[in-house]
N, C-alpha and C positions, 0 to 999 in steps of 0.2 A: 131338062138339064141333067147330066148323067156325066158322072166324074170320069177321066181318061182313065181307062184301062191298061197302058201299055205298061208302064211301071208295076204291074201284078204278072203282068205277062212274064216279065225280066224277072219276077222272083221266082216265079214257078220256072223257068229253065234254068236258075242256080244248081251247084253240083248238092251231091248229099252232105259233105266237109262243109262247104260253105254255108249249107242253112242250118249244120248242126251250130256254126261260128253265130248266127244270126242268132240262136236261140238264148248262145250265153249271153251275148250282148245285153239281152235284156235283163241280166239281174240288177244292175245297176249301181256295181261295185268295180270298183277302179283297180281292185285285186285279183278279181277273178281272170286265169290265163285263157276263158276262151275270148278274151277283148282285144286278143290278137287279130282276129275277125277271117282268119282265114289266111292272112296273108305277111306277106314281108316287103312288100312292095309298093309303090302306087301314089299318090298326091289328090288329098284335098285340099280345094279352094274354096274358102269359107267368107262371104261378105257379110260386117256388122257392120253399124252406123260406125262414124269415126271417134263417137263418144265411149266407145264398149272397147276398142281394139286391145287396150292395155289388160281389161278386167279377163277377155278369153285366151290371151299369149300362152299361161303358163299352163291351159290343158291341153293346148295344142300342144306344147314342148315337150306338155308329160305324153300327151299317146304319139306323138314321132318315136319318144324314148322305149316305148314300152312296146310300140307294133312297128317302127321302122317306116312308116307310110310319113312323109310328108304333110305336113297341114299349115297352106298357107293364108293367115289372116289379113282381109285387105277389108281398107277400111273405106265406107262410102258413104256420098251425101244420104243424111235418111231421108230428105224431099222427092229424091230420084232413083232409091233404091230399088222399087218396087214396079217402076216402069222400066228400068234396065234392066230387071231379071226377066220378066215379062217375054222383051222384044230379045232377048241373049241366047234364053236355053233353047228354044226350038232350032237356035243357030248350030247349037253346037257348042257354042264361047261364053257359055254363063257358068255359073258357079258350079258345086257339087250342093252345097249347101248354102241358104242365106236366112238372113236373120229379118224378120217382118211382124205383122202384129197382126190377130187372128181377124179380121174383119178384111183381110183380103182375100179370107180360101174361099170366097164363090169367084173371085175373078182369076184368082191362082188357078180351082180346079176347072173351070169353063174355059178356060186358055191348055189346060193339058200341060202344066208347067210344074206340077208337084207332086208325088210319091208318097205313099203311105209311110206311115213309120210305125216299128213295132216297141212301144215300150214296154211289153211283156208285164212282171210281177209289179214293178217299179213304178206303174199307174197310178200305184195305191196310194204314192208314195205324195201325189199332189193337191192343192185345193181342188175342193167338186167342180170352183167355178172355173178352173184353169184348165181343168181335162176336156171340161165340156165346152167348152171352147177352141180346144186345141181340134174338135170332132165337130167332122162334117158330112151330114148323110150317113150319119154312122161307122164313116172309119176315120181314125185319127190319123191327121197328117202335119200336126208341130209337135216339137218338144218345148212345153212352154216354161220359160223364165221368171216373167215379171204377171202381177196382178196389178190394174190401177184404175181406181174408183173414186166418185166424188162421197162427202161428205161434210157435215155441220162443223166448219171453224166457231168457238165461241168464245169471245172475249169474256174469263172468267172472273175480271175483276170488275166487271158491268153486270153481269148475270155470272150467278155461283153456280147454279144449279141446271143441269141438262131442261129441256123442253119438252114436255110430254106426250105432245101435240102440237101442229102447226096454227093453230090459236091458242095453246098457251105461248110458246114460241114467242107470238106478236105481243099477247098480253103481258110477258116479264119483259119484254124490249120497253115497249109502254111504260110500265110501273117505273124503270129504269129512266124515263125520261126522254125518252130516244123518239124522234118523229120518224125515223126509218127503220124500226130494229132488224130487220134481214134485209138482205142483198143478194142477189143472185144475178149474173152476166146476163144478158138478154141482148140488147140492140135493137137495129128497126128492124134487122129481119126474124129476128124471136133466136131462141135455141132450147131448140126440144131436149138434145143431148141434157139439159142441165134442169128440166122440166120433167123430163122422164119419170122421176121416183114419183112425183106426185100422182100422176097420170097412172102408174099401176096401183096404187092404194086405190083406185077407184073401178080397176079389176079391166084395166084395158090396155094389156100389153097391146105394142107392133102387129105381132103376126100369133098365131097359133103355133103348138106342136103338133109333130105328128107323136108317131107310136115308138120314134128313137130317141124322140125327146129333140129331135132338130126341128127349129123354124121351120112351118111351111105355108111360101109365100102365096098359096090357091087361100090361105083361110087369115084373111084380115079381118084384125081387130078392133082395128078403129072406130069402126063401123056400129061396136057393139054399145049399149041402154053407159057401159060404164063410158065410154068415149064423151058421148055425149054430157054422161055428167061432169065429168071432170070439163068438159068446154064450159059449161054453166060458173063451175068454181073459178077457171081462169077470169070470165068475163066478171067474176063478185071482186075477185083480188084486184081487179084491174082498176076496178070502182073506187076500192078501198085505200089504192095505191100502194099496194104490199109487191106487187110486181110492175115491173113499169121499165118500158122498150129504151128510154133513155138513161139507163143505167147500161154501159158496157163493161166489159171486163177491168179495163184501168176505172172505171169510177168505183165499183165496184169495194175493189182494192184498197181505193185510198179512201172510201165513207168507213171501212173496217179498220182499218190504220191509221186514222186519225179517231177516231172512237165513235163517229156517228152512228155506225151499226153495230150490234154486239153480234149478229148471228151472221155468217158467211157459208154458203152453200157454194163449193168449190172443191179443186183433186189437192194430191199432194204438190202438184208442182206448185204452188200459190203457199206453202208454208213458210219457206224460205223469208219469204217478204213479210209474213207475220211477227217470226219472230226476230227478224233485224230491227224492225218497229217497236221490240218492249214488249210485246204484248203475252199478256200472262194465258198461254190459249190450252183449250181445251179440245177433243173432234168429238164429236156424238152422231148419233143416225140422224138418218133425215126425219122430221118430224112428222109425222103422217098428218093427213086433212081430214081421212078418216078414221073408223078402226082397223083397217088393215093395214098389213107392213108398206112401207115405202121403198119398193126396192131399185137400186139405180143402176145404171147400165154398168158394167166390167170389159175393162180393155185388156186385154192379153198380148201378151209379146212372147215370141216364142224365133223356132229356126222349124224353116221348112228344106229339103232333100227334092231338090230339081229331080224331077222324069226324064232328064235325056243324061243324070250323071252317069258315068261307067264304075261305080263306086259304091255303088248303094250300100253295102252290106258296110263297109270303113263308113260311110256318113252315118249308118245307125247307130252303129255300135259309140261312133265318138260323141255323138248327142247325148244318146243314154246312161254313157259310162263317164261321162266328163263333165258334158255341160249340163247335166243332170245331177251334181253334186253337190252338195250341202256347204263348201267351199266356191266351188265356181259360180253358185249363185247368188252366193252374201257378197261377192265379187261385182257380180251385174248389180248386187242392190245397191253399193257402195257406188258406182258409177251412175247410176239413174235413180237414187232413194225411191225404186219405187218395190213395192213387198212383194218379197222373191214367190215362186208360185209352186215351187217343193214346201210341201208343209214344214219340216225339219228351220228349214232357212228362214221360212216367214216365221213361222214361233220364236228364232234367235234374233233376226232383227226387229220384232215384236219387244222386246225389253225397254226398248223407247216408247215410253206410252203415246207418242202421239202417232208414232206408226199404228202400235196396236189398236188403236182407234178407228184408222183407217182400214184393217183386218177383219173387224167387228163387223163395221158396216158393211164391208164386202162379203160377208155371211151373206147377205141378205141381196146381194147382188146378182142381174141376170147378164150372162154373155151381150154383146152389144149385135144384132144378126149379121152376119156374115155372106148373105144370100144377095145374089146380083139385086133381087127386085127391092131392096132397100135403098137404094140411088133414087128408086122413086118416090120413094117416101120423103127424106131428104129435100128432095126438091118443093114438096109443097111446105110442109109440115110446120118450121119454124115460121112461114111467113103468115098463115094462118092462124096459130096462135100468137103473133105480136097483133094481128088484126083484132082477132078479138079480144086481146088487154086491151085493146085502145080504143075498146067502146063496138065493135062490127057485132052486129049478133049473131049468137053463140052457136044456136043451133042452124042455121043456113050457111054461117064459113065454114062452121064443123063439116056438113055432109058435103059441101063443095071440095072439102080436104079428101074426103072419103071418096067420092067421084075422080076425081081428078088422078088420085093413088090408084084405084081400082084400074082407071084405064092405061094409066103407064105401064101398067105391070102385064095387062092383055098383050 
């Protein structure tokens, strides 16, 4: 799998003016004149969900004012945005730039639909977990916005005090009175997504790294002494009834909001309903099973620079210089509460302790993989683990999960 190269090709026949324009671009100041980028002319078309359009108007306004180039915001369904850039740019008739979320650059870059981008000094300037994520194979191709993680909702006037561990966790739920003290989304077909932290406390990530620190999807983890144990743990909980397939998301919800669970393993989109409910809440990490940290998946949103734009150098520069800014980002956070992914921005909307809560835990957070062969992970993964909640044993669905993933991905 080897990312398109035509979009490097186009940079190296850029003039010398233009890639000195490319260089300023990257400091990542709205003041600097070389964010003129070369030119006086030209039009980008920029696609965001229809919930952002408002939050990106006014950098677009500023760089038409400031470089003369056109930048048109056009707003699309986000269910469909990601198959219409897809099947557009090779057209010819897709965007310059669109806005997406980092778990589609193996299918963005195996389709030859997206372009490096240079953030130059301004790198430095983001979460670890938002860079590396924006980086695929080792070269980066978003400029990302948002960070967004799940973490421990906890109703602090049922339990005062954080969880030390996911058996203390159960034990103050208990004490507490609570015959279900946690909840977490599941269903009949499982969901890993929201089982993940646990499953790495037991040292069994998805996939391995290579040597850039990217996923590589030849050295799966599942397979390894910790996979297996953590199967063992799912199938005790399942006994215990601490996890269980017939809690979905709305039950979920409303065992937390009505007080029957103090502990909620959940993202930020689910606060809103918390604290409409009264409820005096707290976020904490996830509480690990064992001693190691419980780290949980991280989604990133960000904008990716289509490889058939005629613009590249205006789409770098207005990423880096715009939407890259400590305003235009508390902007996107303001529009999706979810923690902007410039450090500056997430440290100011961090003043709300229940954000910064959610920031905490994202410390400890790893990219969610981005690599085509995770469809086939997906595909077994959650149904396997609600088998074995629900009594299959442990270690024979486990390696049938491990089988099964190893051959999709042949």
């Amino acid at each position: 799998m080897k990312v398109n190269k035509r979009s490097i090709a186009a940079f190296g026949a850029i003039t010398v003016l233009t890639s000195l324009a490319l260089a300023g671009c990257s400091s990542g100041s709205t003041d600097d004149k070389s964010s003129d980028a070369g030119a006086k002319s030209g039009k980008l078309t920029v696609w965001v969900d229809a919930e952002r359009v408002d939050a990106v108007k006014p950098a677009a306004t500023a760089y038409e004012k400031k470089t003369g180039i056109e930048v048109d915001i056009v707003g699309k369904d986000v269910d469909t945005i990601k198959d219409d850039y897809i099947q557009q740019v090779p057209t010819g008739k897709g965007p310059d730039i669109t806005m997406g979320a980092h778990d589609w650059l193996g299918e963005l870059s195996t389709n030859g639909v997206v372009a490096p981008i240079e953030l130059g000094d301004s790198a430095d300037d983001y979460l670890p977990v938002a860079l590396q994520a924006s980086t695929y194979e080792g070269t980066t191709y978003m400029l990302p916005y948002a960070v967004e993680n799940i973490a421990v909702l906890r109703n602090a006037d049922i339990v005062k005090e954080p969880a030390t561990s996911f058996d203390d966790m159960i034990a103050k739920g208990k004490a507490a009175g609570l015959e279900q003290p946690f909840v977490v989304e599941q269903g009949k077909d499982g969901n890993p997504y929201h089982l993940y932290p646990f499953q790495t406390a037991f040292g069994a990530p998805v996939f391995g790294t290579d040597d850039k620190g990217s996923y590589d999807p030849t050295d799966l983890q599942l397979g390894s002494d910790g996979g297996f144990e953590f199967a063992n743990w799912l199938s005790a909980q399942g006994k215990a009834g601490t996890l269980n397939t017939d809690i979905d998301g709305e039950i979920a919800k409303q065992q937390f909001i009505d007080g029957k669970a103090a502990f909620w393993l959940t993202g930020p989109w689910n606060v809103s309903a918390a604290k409409d409910a009264g409820i005096n809440l707290a976020i904490d990490q996830v509480p690990s099973p064992t001693s190691e940290v419980a780290s949980p998946f991280a989604g990133v949103k960000g904008f990716f620079i289509s490889a058939e734009s005629k613009n590249k150098v205006a789409a770098n520069d207005f990423l880096v210089n715009y939407i890259g800014t400590e305003d235009v980002q508390l902007e996107l956070f303001k529009a999706g509460n979810i923690l902007p992914a410039l450090t500056a921005a997430a440290d100011e909307a961090a003043s709300d302790p229940i954000v910064a809560g959610f920031q905490k835990v994202g410390g400890d957070a790893v990219p969610m993989p981005a690599i085509p062969a995770m469809g086939s992970v997906w595909q077994y993964w959650g149904i396997a683990e609600a088998a074995i909640i629900n009594g299959a044993d442990p270690k024979t669905t486990w390696q049938k999960l491990v089988d099964d993933v190893t051959a999709a991905i042949k």
